[in-house]
C-alpha positions as CSV (number, residue, x, y, z in Angstrom):
1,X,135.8,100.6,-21.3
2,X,135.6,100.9,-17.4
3,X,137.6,104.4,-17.8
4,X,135.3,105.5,-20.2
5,X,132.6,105.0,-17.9
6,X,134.3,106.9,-15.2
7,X,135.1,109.7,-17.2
8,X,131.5,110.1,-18.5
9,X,130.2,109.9,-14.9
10,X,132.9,112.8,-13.2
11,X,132.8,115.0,-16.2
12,X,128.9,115.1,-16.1
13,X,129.0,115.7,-13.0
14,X,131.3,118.5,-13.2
15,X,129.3,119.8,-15.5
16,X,125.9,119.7,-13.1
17,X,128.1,121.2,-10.0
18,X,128.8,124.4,-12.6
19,X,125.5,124.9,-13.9
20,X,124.4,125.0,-9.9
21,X,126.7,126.9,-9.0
22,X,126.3,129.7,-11.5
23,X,122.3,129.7,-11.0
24,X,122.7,129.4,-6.7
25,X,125.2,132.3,-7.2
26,X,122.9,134.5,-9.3
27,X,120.2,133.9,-7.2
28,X,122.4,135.1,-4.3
29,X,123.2,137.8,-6.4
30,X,119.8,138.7,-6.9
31,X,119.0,139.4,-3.0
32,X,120.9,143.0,-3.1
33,X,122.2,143.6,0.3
34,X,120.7,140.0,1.5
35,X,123.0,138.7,-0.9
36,X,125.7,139.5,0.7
37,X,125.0,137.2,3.7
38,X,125.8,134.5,1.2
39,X,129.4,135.3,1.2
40,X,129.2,135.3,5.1
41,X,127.8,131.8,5.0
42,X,130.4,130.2,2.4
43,X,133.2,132.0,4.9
44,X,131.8,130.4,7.6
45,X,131.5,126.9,6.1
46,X,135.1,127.5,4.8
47,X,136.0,128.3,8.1
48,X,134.9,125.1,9.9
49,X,136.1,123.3,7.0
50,X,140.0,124.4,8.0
51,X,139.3,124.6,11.4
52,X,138.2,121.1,11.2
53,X,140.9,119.5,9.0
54,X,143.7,121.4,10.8
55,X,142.6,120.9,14.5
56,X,140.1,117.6,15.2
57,X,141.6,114.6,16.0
58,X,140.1,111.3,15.9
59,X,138.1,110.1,19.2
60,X,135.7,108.0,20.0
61,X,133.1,110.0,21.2
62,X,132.9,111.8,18.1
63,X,129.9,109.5,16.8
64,X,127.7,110.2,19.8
65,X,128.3,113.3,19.9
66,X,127.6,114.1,16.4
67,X,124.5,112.2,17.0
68,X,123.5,114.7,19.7
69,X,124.6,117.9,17.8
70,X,122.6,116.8,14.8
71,X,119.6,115.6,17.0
72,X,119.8,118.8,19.6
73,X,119.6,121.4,16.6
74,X,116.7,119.3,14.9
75,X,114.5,119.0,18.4
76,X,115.3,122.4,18.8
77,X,113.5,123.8,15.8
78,X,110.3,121.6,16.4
79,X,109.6,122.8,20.3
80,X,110.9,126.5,19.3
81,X,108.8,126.7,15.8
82,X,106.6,123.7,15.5
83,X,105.0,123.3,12.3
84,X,101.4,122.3,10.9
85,X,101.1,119.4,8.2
86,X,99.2,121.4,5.0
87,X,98.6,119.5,1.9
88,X,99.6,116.6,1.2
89,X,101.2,116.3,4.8
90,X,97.8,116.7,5.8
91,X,96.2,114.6,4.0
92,X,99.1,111.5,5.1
93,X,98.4,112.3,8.4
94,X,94.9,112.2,8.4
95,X,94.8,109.0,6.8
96,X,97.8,107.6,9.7
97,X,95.3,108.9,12.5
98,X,92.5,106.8,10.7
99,X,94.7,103.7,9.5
100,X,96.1,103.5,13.5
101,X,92.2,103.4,14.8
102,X,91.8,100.5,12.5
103,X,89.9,102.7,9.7
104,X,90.6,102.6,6.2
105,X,88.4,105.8,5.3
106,X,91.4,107.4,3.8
107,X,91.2,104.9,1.0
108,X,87.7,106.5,-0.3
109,X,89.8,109.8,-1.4
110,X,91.2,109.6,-4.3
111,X,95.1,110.6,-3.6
112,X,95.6,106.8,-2.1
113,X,94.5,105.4,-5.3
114,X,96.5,107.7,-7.3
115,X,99.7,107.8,-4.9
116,X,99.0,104.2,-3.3
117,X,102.7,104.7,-3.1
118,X,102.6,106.9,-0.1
119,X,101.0,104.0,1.9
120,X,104.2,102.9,3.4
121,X,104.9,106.2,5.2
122,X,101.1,106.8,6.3
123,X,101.7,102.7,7.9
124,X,104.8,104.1,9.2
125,X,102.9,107.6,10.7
126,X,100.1,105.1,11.9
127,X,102.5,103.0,13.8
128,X,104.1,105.6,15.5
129,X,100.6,107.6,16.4
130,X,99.5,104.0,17.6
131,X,102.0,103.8,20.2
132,X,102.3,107.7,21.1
133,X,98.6,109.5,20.4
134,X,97.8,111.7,17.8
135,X,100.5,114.8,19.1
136,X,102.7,115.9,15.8
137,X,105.3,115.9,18.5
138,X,106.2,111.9,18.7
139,X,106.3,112.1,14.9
140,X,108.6,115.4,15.0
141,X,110.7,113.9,17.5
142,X,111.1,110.6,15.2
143,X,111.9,113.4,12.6
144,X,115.2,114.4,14.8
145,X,116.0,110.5,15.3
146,X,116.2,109.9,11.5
147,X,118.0,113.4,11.0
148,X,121.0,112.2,13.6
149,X,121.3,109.5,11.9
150,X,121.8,110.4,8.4
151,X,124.5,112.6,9.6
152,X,126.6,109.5,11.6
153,X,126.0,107.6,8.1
154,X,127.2,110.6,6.6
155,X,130.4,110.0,8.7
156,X,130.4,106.7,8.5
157,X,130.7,106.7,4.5
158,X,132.9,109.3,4.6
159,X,135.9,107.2,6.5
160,X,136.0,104.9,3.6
161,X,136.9,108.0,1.9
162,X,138.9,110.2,4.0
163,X,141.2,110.5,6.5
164,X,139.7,110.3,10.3
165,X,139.8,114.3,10.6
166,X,138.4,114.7,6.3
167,X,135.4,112.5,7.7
168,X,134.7,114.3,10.8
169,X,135.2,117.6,9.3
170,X,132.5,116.9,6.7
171,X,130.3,115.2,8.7
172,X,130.2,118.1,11.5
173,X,130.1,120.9,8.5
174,X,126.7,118.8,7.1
175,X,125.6,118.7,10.6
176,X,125.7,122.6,10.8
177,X,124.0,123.0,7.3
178,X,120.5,124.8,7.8
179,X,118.6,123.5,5.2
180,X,117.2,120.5,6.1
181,X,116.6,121.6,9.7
182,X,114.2,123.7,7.7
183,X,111.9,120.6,7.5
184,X,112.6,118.8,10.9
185,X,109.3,119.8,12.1
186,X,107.5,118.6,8.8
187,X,105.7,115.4,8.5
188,X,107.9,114.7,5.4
189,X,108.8,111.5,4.3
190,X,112.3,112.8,3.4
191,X,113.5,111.7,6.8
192,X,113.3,108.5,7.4
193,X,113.8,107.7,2.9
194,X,117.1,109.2,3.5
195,X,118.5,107.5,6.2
196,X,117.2,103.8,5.1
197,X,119.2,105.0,1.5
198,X,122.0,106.1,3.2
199,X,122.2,103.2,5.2
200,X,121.7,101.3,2.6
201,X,125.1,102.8,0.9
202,X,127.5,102.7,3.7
203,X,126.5,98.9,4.1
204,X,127.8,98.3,1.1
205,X,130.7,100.0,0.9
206,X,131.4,99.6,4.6
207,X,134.2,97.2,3.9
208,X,137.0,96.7,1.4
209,X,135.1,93.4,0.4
210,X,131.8,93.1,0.3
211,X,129.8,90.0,1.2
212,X,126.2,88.4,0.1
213,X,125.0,89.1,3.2
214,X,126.0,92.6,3.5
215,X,124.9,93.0,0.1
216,X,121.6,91.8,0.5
217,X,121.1,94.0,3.5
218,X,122.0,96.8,1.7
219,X,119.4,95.7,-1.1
220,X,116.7,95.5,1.9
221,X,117.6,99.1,3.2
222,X,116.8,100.4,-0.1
223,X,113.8,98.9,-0.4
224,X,112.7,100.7,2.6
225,X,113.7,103.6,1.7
226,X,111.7,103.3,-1.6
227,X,108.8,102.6,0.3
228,X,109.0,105.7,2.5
229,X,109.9,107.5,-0.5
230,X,110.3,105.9,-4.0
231,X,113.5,107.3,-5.3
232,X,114.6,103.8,-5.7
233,X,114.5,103.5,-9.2
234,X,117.1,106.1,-9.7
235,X,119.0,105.0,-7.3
236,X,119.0,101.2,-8.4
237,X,119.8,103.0,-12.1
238,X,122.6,104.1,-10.7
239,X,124.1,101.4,-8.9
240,X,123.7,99.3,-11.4
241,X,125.8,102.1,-13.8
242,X,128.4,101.7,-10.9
243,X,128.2,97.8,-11.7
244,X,128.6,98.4,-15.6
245,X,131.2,100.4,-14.7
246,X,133.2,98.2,-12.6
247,X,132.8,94.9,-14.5
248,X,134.6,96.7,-17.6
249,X,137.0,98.1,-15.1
250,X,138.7,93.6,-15.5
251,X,140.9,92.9,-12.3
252,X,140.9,89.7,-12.5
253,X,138.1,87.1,-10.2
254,X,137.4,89.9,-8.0
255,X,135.7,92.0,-10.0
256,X,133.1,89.3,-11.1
257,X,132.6,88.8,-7.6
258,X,132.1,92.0,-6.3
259,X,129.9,93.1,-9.7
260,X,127.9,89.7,-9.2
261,X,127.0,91.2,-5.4
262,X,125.8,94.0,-6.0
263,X,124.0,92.8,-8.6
264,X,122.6,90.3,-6.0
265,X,122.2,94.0,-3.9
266,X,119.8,95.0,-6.7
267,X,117.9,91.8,-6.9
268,X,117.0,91.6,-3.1
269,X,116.0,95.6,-3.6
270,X,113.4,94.8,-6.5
271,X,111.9,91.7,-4.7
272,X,111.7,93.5,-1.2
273,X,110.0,96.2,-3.1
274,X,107.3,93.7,-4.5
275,X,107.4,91.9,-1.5
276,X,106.2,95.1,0.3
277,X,103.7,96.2,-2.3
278,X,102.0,92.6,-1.8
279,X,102.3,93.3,2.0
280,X,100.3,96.4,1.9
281,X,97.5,94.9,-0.1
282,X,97.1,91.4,1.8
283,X,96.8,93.7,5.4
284,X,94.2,95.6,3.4
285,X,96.2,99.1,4.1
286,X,95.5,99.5,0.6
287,X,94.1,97.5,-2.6
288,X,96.5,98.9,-5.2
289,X,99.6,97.8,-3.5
290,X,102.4,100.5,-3.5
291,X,101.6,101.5,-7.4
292,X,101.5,105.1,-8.8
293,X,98.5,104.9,-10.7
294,X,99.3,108.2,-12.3
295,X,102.5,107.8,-13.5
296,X,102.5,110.9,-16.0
297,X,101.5,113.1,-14.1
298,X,104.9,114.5,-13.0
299,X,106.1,114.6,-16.2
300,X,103.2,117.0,-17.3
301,X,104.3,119.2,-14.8
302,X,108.3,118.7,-15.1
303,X,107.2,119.3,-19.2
304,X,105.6,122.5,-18.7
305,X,107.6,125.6,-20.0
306,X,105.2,128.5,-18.1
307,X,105.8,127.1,-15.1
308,X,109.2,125.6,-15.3
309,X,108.3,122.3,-14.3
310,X,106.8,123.4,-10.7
311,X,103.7,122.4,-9.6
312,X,100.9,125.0,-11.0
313,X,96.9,125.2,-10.5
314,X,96.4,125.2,-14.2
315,X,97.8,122.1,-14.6
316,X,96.4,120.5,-11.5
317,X,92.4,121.8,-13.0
318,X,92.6,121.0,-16.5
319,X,94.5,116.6,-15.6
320,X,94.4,116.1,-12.0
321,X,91.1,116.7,-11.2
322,X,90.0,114.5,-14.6
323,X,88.2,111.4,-14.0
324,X,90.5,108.3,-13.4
325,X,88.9,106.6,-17.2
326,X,90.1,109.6,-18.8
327,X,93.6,110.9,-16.6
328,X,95.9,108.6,-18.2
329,X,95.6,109.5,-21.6
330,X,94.5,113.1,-21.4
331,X,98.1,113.2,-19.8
332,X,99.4,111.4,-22.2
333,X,98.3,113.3,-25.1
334,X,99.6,116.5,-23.1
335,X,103.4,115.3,-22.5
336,X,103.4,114.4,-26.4
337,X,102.2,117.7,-27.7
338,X,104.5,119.5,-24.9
339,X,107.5,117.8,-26.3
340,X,106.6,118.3,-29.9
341,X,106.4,121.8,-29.2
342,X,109.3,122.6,-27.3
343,X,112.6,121.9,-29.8
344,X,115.9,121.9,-29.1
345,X,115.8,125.7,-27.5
346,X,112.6,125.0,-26.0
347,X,114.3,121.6,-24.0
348,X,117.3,124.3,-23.3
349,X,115.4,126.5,-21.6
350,X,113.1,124.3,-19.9
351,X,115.8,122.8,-18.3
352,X,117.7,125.7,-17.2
353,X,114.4,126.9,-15.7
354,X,113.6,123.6,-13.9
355,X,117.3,123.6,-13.0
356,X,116.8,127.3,-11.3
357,X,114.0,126.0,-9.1
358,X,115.5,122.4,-8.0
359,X,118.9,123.6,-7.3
360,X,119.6,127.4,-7.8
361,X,116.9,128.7,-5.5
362,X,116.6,129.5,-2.0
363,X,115.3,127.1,-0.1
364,X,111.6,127.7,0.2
365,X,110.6,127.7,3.9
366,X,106.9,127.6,3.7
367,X,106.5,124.1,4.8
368,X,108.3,125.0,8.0
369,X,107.4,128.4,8.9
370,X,104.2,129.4,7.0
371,X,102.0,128.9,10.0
372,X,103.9,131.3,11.9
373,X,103.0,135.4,12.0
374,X,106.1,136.8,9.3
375,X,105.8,139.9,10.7
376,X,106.1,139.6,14.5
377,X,109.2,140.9,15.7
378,X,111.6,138.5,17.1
379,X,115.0,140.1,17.5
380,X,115.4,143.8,18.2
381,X,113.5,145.4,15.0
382,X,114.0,142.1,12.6
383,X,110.9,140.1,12.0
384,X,110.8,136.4,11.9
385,X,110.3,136.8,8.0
386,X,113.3,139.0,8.1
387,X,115.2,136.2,10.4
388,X,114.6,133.8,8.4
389,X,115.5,135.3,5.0
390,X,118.9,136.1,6.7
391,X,119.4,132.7,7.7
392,X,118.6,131.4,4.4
393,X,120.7,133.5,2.5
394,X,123.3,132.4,4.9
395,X,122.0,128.5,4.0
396,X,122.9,129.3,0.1
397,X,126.5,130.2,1.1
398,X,126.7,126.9,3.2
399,X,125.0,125.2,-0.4
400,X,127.6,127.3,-3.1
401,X,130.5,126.2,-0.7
402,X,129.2,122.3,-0.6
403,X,128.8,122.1,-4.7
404,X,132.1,124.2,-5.3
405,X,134.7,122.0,-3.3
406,X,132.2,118.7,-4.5
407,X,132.6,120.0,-8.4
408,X,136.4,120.2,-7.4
409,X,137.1,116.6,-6.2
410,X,134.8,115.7,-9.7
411,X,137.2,117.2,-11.8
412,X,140.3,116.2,-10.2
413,X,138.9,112.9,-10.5
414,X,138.1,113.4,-14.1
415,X,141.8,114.1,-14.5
416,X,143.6,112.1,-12.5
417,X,141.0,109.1,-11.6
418,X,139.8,107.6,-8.6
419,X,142.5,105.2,-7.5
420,X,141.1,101.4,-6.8
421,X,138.9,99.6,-4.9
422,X,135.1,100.1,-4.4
423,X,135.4,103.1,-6.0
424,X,133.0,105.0,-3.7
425,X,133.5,108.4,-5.9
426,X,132.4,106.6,-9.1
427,X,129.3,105.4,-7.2
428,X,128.8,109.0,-5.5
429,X,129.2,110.8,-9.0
430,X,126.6,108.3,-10.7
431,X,124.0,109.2,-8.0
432,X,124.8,113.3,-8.6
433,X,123.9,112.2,-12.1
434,X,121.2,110.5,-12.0
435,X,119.4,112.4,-9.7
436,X,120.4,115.6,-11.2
437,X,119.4,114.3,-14.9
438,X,115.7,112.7,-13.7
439,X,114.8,116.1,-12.3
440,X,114.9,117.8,-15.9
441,X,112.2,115.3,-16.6
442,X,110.0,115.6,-14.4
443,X,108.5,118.0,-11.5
444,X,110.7,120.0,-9.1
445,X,111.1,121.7,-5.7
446,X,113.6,123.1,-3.9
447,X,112.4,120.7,-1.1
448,X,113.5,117.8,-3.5
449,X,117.3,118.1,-3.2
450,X,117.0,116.9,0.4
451,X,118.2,113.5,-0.5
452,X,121.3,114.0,-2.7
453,X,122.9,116.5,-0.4
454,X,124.7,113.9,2.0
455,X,126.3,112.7,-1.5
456,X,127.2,116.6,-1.9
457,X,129.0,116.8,1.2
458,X,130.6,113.5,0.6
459,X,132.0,114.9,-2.3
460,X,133.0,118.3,-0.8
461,X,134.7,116.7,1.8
462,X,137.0,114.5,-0.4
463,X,137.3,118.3,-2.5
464,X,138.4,119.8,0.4
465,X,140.7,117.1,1.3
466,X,142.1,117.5,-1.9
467,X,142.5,120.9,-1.4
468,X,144.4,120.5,2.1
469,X,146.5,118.2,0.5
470,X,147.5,120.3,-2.0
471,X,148.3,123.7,0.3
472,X,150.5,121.5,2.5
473,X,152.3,119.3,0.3
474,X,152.6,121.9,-2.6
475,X,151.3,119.1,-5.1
476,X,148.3,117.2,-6.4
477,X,147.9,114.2,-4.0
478,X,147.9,110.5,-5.7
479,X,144.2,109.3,-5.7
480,X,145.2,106.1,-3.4
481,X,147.0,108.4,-0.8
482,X,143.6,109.6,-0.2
483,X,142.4,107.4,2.7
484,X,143.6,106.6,5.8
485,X,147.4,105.9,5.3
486,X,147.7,103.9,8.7
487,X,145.1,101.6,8.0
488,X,146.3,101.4,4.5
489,X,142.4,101.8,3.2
490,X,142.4,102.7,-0.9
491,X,140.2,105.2,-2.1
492,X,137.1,103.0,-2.4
């Protein structure tokens, strides 16, 4: 049944790459004249994508000096644009400023017993302002840190994929991708959650067989990244789908083995996780451990049709602001007549609309830039807000090229499968899922598609691979001749 499971997991996914690229393409559509820039950015992405497949050649340097690429671009948006923390930015670092004086102040305001969750990054921003002073910029600069090295993990992951040049090619093409330098300046927690995750992935697939050690160092990384950002659950969902998967997939000893560790992988993850929760309530950072205390409350935003699942101020007056006696099951009374009401063309559109704002929109820049004059004029007669429209639309080309050559390595996959091993693209396609699927449940942003688009790329570089392959050799490559032929790596 292991083929089955494959073939649910790349043909689903195939589906969610077409469905994003339609609604990014009609967006891109919709700019007029702007729109064209989108073209202009999915040429230049294609571009570097030949560029890099038909001239880099493998070199040592290449990881530092991705490093320094990724970290350069990321440092230079903080000291060129800066950024103030609004919201709930503000109110984390607030709370860090008081937690590294020794206060716990913060915890009298309600969002810490609601989100106790977001303890673990305010610790995290306390640490940091407890060493460095109360400048955003130590915390910006960590910001550029964590952004470098998502992108060598990026690389990293994607040479037990590719060839030497596929890896660098994608990893340097991610590296040039605008978006998420869109947020370097932000006191997001998106940052550092992603790189723990990422790390957290390439340690477990970082060999052709993995150990209990490296397993349960994996299962630790994730666990941190949880607690900077808890995305854990649909990330444990989905590796233990890629378990499932693989344990039906018989081979013989060595599939118990490897489906027993990372089982063991997802053990270590949920007792790390409690383990922290307990930490953060015996230090007193907060009573209510790492809990979310209001767990409905982004499924009565992700369930609302008017606003298509976004965040909106009715919403927020008539549940958030209830007392905490009666939140719960107010909210609970309000998911259950929203999905009574909907039906089956009400859930259809619902999610195409929650779908629009998640994945087909531009990226929306107000985080970054909204503490900036839009109107002062920054090159020749352009305004910033003009500037940085242009380089957005330019960012959606970058995006449409990313989930086009990704959608194309899922359905080549789908036809041919994925060869043996690890199976890094069944793993890769599970996560795309998963994290595509939760997000028609509950509440979106654009700013939310930050984590899975490493996985994107990932994918888009095996799809371009594939591509290359195929306009060289005249033919469909075997899934094993994949990977690095030399070292005779299978497609893991």
């Amino acid at each position: 049944m292991g083929w089955l499971g494959e073939k649910l997991c790349f043909g689903f996914g195939a589906l969610f790459t077409l469905i994003v690229i339609v609604q990014a393409a009609l967006t891109a559509c919709k700019g007029g004249a702007w729109g064209l820039l989108a073209l202009v950015g999915l040429a230049l992405a294609g571009a570097a994508t030949v560029a890099g497949l038909r001239f880099l050649e493998p070199h040592r340097a290449f990881p530092a000096a991705l490093f320094s690429l990724r970290f350069l671009i990321a440092l230079g948006v903080i000291l060129v644009f800066g950024a103030q923390p609004v919201q709930d930015f503000q109110t984390m670092y607030g709370a860090a400023c008081q937690m590294a004086q020794g206060s716990r102040e913060y915890l009298h305001n309600d969002y810490f017993y609601n989100w106790a969750y977001q303890t673990g990054f305010v610790a995290y921003e306390a640490l940091v302002i407890r060493l460095f002073g109360e400048s955003l910029l130590p915390l910006q600069i960590c910001n550029a840190l964590w952004m470098a090295g998502t992108g060598c993990l990026v690389y990293a992951i994607a040479k037990r994929l590719l060839p030497e040049n596929g890896a660098m090619t994608v990893s340097l093409v991610y590296a040039l991708y605008p978006a998420p330098y869109f947020l370097a300046a932000v006191l997001t927690n998106q940052h550092i959650a992603a790189f723990f995750y990422y790390l957290g992935f390439w340690l477990l697939v970082r060999k052709n067989k993995l150990t209990l050690p490296w397993a349960a160092l994996a299962g630790l990384c994730l666990s941190l990244g949880n607690v900077m950002r808890p995305l854990g659950a649909v990330i444990v969902l989905a590796l233990l789908c890629w378990v499932v998967v693989r344990m039906c997939s018989w081979r013989g000893p060595g599939t118990l083995r490897a489906g027993g560790l990372l089982l063991a992988a997802a053990v270590v993850y949920f007792i790390s996780t409690e383990f922290f929760s307990w930490l953060v309530q015996a230090t007193g950072l907060n009573p209510e451990g790492l809990s979310n205390n209001l767990p409905l409350w982004k499924f009565v935003l992700g369930f609302n049709l008017e606003s298509g699942g976004a965040w909106n101020q009715a919403d927020y007056n008539a549940y958030y602001l209830l007392p905490r006696e009666e939140a719960g099951e107010q909210m609970s009374q309000a998911v259950s007549q929203r999905l009574s009401s909907l039906g089956v063309g009400g859930f259809l559109e619902l999610f195409w609309k929650k779908s629009v704002t998640m994945w087909g929109s531009l990226e929306y820049l107000y985080w970054g830039f909204g503490h900036l004059n839009g109107e002062a004029q920054v090159l020749g007669s352009l305004t910033l807000s003009q500037c940085l429209s242009l380089l957005n639309y330019l960012n959606q080309g970058v995006f449409l090229g990313a989930f086009g050559l990704a959608g194309t390595a899922l359905v080549f996959w789908l036809w041919k499968g994925c060869g043996k091993g690890l199976r890094l693209p069944v793993m890769l396609g599970f996560l795309l899922c998963g994290y595509y699927s939760v997000h028609l449940l509950i509440e979106v942003q654009a700013r939310y598609r930050y984590f899975l688009m490493p996985a994107v790329f990932l994918l888009a570089g095996a799809g371009a691979q594939l591509l290359w392959r195929r306009w060289k050799e005249g033919a469909w490559p075997a899934p094993e001749t994949l990977g690095r032929k030399k070292e005779k790596i299978p497609l893991t």
